[in-house]
PyMOL CGO cylinders between C-alpha atoms (Angstrom):
from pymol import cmd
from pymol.cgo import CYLINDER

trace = [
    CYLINDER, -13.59, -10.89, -6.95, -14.18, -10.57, -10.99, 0.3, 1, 1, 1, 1, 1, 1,
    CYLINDER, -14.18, -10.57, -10.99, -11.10, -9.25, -13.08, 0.3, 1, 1, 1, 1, 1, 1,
    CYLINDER, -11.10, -9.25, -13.08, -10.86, -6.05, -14.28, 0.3, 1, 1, 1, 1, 1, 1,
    CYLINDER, -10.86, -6.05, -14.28, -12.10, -5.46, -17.57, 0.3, 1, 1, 1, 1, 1, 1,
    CYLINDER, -12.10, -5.46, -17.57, -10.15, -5.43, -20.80, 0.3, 1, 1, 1, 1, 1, 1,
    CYLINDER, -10.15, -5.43, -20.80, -10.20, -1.35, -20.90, 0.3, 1, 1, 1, 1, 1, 1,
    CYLINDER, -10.20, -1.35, -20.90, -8.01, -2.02, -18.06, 0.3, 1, 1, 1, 1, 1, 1,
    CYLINDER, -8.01, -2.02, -18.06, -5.35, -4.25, -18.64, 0.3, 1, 1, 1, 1, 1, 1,
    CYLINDER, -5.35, -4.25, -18.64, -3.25, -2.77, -21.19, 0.3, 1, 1, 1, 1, 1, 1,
    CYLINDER, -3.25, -2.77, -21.19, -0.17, -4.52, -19.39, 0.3, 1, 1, 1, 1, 1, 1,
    CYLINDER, -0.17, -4.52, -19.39, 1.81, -1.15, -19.10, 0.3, 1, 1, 1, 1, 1, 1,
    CYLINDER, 1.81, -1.15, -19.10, 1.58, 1.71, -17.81, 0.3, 1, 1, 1, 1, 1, 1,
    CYLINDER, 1.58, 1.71, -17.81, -0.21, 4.30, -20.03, 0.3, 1, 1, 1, 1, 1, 1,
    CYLINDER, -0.21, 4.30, -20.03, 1.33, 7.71, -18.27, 0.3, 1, 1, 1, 1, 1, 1,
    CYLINDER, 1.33, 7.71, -18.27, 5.17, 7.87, -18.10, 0.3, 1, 1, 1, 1, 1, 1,
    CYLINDER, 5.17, 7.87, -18.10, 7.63, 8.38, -15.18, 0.3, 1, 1, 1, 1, 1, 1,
    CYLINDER, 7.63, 8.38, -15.18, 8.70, 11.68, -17.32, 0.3, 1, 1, 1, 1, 1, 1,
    CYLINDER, 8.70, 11.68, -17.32, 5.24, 12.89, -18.24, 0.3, 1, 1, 1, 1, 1, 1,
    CYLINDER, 5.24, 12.89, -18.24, 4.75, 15.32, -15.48, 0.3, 1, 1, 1, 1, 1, 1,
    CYLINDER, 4.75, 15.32, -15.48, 3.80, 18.24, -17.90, 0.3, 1, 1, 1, 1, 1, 1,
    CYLINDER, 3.80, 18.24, -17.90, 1.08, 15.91, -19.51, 0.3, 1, 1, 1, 1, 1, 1,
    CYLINDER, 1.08, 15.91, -19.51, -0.94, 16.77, -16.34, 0.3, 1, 1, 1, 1, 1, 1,
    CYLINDER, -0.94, 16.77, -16.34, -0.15, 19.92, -14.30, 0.3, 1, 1, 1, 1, 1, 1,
    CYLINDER, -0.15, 19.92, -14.30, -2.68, 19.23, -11.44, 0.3, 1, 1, 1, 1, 1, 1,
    CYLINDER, -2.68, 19.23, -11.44, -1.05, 15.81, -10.48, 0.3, 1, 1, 1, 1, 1, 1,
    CYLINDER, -1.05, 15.81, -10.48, 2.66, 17.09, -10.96, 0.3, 1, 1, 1, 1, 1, 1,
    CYLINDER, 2.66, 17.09, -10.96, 2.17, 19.94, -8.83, 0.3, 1, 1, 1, 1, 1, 1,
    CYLINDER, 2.17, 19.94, -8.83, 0.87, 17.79, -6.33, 0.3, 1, 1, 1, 1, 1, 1,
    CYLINDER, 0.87, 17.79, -6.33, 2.80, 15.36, -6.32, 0.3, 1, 1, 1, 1, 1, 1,
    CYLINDER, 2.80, 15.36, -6.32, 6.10, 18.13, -5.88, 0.3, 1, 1, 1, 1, 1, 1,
    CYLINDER, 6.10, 18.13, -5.88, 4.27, 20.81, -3.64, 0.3, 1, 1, 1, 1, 1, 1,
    CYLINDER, 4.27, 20.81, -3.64, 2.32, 18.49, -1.14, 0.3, 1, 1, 1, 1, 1, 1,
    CYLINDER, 2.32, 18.49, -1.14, 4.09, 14.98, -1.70, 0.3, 1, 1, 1, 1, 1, 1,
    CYLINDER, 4.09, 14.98, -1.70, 2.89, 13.41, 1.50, 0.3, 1, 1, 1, 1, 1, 1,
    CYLINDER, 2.89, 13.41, 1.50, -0.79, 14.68, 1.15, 0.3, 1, 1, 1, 1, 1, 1,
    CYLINDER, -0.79, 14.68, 1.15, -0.55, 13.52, -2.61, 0.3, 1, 1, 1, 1, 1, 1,
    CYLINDER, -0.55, 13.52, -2.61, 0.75, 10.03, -1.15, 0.3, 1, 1, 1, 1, 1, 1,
    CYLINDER, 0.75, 10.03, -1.15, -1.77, 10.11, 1.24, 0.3, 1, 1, 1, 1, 1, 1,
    CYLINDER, -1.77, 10.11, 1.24, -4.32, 10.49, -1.75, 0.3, 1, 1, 1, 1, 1, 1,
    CYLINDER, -4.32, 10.49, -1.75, -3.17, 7.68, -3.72, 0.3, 1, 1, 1, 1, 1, 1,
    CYLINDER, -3.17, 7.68, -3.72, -2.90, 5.34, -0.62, 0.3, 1, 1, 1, 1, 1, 1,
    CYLINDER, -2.90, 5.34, -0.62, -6.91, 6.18, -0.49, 0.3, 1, 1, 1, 1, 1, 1,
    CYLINDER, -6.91, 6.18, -0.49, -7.64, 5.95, -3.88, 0.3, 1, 1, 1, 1, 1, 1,
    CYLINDER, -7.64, 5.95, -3.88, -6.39, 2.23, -4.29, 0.3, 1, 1, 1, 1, 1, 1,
    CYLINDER, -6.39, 2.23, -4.29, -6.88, 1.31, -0.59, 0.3, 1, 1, 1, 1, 1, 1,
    CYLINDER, -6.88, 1.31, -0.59, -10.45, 2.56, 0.62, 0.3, 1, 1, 1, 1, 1, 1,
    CYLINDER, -10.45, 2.56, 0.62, -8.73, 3.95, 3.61, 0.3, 1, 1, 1, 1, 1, 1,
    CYLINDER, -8.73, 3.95, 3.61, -6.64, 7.20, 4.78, 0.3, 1, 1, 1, 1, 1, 1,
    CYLINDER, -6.64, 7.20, 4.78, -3.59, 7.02, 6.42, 0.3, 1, 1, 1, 1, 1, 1,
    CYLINDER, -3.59, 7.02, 6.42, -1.55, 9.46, 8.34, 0.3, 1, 1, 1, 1, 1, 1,
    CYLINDER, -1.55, 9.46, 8.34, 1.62, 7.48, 7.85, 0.3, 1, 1, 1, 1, 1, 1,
    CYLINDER, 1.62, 7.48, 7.85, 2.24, 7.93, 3.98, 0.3, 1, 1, 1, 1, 1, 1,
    CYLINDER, 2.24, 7.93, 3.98, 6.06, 9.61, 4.58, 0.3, 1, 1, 1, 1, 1, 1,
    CYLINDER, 6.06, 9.61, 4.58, 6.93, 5.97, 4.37, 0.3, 1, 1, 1, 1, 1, 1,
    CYLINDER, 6.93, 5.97, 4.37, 8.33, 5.66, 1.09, 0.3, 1, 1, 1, 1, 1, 1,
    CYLINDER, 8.33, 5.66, 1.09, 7.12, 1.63, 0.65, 0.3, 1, 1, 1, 1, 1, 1,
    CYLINDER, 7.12, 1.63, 0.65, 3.92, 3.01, 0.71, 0.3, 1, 1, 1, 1, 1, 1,
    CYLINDER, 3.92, 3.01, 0.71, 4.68, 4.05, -2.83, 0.3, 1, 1, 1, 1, 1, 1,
    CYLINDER, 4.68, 4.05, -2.83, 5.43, 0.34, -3.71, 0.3, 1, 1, 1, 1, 1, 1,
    CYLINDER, 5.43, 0.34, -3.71, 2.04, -0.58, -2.49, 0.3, 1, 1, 1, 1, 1, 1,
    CYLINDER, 2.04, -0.58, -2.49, 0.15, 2.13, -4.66, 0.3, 1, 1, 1, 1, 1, 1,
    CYLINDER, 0.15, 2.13, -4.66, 2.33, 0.49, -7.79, 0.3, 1, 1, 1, 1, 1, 1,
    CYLINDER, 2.33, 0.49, -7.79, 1.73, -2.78, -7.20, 0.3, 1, 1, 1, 1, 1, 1,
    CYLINDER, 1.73, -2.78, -7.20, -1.70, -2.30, -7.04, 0.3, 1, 1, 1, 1, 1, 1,
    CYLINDER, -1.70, -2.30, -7.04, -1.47, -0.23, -10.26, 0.3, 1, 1, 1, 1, 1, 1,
    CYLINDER, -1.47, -0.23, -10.26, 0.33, -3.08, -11.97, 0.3, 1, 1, 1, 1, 1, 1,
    CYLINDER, 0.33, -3.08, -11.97, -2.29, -5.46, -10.91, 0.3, 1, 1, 1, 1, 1, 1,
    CYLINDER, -2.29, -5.46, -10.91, -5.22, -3.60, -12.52, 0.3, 1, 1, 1, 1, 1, 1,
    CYLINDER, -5.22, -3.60, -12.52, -3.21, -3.11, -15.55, 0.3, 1, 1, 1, 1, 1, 1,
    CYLINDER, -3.21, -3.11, -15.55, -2.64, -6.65, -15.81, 0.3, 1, 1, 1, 1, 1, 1,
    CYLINDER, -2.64, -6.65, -15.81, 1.67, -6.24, -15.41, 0.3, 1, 1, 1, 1, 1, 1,
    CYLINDER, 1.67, -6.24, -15.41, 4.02, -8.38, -14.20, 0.3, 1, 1, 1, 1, 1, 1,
    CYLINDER, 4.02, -8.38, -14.20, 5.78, -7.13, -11.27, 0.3, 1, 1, 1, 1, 1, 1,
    CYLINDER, 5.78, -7.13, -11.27, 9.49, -5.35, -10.91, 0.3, 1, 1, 1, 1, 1, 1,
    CYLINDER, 9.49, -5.35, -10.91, 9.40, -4.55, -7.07, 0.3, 1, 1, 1, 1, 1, 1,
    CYLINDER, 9.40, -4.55, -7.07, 13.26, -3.26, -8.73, 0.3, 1, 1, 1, 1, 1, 1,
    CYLINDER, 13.26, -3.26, -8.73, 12.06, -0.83, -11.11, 0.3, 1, 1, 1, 1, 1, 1,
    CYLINDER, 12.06, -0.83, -11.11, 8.93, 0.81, -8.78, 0.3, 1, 1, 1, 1, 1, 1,
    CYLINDER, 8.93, 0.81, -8.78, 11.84, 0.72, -6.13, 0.3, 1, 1, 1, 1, 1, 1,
    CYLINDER, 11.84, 0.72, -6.13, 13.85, 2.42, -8.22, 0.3, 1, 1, 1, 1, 1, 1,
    CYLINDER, 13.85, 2.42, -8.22, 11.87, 4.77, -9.12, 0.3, 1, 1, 1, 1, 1, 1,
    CYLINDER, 11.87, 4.77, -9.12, 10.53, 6.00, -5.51, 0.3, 1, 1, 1, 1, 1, 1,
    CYLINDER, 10.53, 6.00, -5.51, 14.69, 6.01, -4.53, 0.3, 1, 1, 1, 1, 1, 1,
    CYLINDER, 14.69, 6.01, -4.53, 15.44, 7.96, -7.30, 0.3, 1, 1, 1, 1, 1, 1,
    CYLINDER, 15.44, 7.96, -7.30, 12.62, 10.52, -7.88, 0.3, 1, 1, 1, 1, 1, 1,
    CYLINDER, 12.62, 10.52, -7.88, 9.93, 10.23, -5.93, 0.3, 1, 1, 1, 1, 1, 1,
    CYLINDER, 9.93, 10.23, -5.93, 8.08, 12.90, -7.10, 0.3, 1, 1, 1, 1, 1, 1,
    CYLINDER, 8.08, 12.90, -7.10, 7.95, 11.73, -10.83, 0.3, 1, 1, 1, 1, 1, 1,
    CYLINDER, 7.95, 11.73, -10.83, 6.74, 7.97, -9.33, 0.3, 1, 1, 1, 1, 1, 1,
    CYLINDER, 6.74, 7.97, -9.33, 4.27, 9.70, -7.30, 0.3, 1, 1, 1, 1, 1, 1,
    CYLINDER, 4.27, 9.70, -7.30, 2.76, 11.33, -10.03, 0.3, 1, 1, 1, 1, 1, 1,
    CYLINDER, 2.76, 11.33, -10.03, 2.86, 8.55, -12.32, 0.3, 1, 1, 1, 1, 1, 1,
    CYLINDER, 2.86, 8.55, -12.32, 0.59, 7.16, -9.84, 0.3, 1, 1, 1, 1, 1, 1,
    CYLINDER, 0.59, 7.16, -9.84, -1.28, 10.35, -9.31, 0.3, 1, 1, 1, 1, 1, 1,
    CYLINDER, -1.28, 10.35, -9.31, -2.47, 10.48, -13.43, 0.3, 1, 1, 1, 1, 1, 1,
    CYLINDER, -2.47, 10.48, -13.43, -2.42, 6.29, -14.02, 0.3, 1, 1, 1, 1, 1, 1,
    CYLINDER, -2.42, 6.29, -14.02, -5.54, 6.12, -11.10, 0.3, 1, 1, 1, 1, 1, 1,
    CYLINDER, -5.54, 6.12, -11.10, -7.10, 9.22, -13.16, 0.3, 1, 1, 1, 1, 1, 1,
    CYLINDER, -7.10, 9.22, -13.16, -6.70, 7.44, -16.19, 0.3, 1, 1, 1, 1, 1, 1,
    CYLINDER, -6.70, 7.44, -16.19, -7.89, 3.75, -14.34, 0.3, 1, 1, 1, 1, 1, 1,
    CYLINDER, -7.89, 3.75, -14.34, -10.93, 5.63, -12.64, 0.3, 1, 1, 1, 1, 1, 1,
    CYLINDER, -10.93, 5.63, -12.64, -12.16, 7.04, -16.62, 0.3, 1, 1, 1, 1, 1, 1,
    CYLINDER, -12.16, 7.04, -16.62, -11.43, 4.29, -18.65, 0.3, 1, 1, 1, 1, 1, 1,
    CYLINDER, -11.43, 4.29, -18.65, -12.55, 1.11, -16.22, 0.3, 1, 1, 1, 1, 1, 1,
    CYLINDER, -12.55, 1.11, -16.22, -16.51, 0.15, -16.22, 0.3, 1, 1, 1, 1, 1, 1,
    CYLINDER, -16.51, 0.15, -16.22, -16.53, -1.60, -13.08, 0.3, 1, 1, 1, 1, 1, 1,
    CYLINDER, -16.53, -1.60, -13.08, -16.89, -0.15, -10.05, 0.3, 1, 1, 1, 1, 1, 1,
    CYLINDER, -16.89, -0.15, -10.05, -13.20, 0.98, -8.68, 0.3, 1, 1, 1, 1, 1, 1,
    CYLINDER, -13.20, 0.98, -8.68, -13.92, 0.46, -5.25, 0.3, 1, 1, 1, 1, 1, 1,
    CYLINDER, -13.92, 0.46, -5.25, -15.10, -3.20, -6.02, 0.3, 1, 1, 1, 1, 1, 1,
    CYLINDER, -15.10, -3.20, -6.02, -11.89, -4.12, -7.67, 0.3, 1, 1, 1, 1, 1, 1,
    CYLINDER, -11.89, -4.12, -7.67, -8.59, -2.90, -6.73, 0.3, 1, 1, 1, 1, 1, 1,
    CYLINDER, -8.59, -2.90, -6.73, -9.10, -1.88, -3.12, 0.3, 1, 1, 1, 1, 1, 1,
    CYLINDER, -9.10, -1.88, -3.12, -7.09, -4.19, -0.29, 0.3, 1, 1, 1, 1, 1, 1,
    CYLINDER, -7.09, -4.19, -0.29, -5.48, -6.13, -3.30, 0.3, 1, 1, 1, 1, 1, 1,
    CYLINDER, -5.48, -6.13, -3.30, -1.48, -5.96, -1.93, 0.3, 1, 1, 1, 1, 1, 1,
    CYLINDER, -1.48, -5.96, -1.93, -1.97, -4.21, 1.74, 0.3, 1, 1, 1, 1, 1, 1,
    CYLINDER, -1.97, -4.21, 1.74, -1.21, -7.28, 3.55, 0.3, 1, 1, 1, 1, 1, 1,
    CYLINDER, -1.21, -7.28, 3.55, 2.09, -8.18, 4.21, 0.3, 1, 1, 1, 1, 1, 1,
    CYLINDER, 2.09, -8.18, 4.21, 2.27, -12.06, 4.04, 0.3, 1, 1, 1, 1, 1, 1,
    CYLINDER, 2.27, -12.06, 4.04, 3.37, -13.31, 7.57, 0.3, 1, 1, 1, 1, 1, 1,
    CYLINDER, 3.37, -13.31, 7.57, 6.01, -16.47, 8.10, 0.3, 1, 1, 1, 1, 1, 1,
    CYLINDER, 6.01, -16.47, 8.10, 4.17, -19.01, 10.45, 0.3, 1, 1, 1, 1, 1, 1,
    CYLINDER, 4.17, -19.01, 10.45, 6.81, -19.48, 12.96, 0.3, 1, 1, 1, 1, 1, 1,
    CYLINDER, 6.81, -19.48, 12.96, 4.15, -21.57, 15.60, 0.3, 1, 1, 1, 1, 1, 1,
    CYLINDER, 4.15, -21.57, 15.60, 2.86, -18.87, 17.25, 0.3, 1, 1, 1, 1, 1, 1,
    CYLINDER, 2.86, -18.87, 17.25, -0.51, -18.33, 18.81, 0.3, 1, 1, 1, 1, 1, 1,
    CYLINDER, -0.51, -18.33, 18.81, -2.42, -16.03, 21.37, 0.3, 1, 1, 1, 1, 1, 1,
    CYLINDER, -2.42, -16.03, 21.37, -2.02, -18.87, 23.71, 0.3, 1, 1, 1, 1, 1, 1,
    CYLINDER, -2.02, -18.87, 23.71, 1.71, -18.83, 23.99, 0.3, 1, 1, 1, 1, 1, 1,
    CYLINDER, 1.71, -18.83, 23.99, 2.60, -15.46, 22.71, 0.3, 1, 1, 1, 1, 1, 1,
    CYLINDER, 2.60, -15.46, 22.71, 1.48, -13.48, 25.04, 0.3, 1, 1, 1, 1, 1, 1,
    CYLINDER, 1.48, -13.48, 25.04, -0.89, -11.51, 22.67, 0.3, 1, 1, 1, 1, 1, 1,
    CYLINDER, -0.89, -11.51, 22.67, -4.67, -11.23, 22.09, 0.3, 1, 1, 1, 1, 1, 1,
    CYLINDER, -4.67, -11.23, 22.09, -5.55, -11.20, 18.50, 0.3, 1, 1, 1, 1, 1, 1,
    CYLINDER, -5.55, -11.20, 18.50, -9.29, -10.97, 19.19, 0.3, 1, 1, 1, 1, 1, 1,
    CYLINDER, -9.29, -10.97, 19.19, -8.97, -7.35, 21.23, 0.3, 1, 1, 1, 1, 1, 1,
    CYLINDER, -8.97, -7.35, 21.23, -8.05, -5.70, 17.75, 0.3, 1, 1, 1, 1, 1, 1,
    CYLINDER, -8.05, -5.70, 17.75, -4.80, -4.91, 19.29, 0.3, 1, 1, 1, 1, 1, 1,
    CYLINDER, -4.80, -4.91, 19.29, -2.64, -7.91, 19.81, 0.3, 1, 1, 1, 1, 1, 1,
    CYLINDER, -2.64, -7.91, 19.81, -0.53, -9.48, 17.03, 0.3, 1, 1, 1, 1, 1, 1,
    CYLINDER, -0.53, -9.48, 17.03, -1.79, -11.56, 14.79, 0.3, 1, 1, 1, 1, 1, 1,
    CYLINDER, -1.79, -11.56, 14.79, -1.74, -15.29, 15.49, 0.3, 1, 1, 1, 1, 1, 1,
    CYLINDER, -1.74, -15.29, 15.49, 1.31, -15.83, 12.46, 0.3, 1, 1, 1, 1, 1, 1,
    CYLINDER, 1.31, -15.83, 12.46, 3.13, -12.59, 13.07, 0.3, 1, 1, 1, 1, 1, 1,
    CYLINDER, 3.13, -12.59, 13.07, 6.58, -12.86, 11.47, 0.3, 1, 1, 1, 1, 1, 1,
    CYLINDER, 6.58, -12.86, 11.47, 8.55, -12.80, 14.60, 0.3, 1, 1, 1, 1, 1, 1,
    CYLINDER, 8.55, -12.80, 14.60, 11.13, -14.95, 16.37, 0.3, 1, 1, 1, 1, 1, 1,
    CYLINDER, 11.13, -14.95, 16.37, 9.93, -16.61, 20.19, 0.3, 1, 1, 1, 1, 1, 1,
    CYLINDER, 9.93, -16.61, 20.19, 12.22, -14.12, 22.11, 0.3, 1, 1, 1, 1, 1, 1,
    CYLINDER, 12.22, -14.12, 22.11, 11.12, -11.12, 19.80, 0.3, 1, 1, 1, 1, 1, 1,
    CYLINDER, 11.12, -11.12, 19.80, 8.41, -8.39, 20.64, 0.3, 1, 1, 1, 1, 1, 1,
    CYLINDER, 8.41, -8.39, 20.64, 6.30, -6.38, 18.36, 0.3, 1, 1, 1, 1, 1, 1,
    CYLINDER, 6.30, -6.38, 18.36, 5.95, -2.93, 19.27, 0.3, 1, 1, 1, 1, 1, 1,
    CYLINDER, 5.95, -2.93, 19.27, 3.59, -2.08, 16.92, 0.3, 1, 1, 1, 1, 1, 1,
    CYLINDER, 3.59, -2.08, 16.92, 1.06, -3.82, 15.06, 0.3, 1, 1, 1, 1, 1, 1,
    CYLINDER, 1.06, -3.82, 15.06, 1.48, -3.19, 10.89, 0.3, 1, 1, 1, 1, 1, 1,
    CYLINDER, 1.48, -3.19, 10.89, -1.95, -4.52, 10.09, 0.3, 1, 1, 1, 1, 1, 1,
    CYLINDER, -1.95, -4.52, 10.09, -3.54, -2.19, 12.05, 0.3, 1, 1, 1, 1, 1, 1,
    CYLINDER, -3.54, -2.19, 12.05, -1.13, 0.73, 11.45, 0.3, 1, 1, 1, 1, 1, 1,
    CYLINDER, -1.13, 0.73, 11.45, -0.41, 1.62, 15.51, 0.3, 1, 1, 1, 1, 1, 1,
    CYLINDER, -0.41, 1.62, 15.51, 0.97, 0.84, 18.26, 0.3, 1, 1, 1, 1, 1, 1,
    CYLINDER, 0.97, 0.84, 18.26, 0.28, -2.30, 20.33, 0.3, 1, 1, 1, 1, 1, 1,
    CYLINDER, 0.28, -2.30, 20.33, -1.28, -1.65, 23.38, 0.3, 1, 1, 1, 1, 1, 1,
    CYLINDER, -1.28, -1.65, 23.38, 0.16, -3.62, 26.28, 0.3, 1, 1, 1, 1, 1, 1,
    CYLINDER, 0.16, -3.62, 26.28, -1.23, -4.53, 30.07, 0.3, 1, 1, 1, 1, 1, 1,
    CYLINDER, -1.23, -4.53, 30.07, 1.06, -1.59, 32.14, 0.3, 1, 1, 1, 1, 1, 1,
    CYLINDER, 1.06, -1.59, 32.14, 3.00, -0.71, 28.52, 0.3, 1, 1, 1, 1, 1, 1,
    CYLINDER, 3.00, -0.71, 28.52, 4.49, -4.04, 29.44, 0.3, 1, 1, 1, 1, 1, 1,
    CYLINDER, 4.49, -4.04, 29.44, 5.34, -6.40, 26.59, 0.3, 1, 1, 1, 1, 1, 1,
    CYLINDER, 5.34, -6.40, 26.59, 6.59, -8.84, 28.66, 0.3, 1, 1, 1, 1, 1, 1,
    CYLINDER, 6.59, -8.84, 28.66, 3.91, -9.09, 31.03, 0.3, 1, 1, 1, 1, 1, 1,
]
cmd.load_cgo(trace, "trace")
């Protein structure tokens, strides 16, 4: 994947937490239909929809991202800070930032900053489909370095976003 381009990495963000009046559309938004607004920004920077953006991480996913194209470094305690505290002003910090990313960037956006931090990394704990009991090749099963313990069962499957489908709704058989 090439790097952005210079236009967009100014290393900080370029509309404020505060700056809600700068652009009604977002601010209204981002207060009236907050999940829908979410749900917009999760989109924008993933390539995807979602119907699961009342999670309030997912607003640490759209910021990272943001960071990332704007060549930051990372405070996972500020942009969590920020979505505790007001949500609304975070969300449409996001909201007017992508704006601002989608007019000033010359390369394609959906080339660049799509899938860049939706991944959680997994802990390799030793397990595989062939002594976990799940089938990463149906599309539902865990994946083969899921980040859980021997005697531990996933009931749902983050990568995928839903719920693991087991033989009988059975995990254990």
């Amino acid at each position: 994947m090439m790097p952005f381009t210079e236009e967009c990495r100014t290393g900080e963000f370029e509309a404020s937490l505060c700056g809600c009046c700068s652009d009604c559309e977002s601010c209204c938004y981002a207060y009236c239909c907050y999940n829908a607004a979410k749900a917009t920004a999760w989109a924008e920077v993933r390539g995807e929809s979602t119907r699961c953006c009342h999670c309030w991480n997912y607003g640490l996913f759209i910021k990272a991202n943001i960071r990332h194209i704007r060549g930051m470094e990372e405070s996972l305690c500020c942009d969590c800070c920020a979505y505790m505290c007001c949500p609304c002003c975070a969300l449409s910090q996001d909201l007017r930032e992508l704006k601002k990313i989608k007019a000033t960037c010359k390369q394609t956006w959906s080339q660049q900053s799509r899938g860049n931090f939706s991944t959680p990394q997994f802990r390799d704990h030793g397990m595989d489909s062939s002594n976990s009991g799940f089938s990463s090749n149906s599309g539902y099963g865990a994946p083969s370095n899921f980040a859980y313990g021997r005697n531990e069962v996933p009931m749902h499957d983050i990568t995928l976003n839903k719920p693991l489908i087991y033989p009988n709704n059975n995990p254990y058989a």
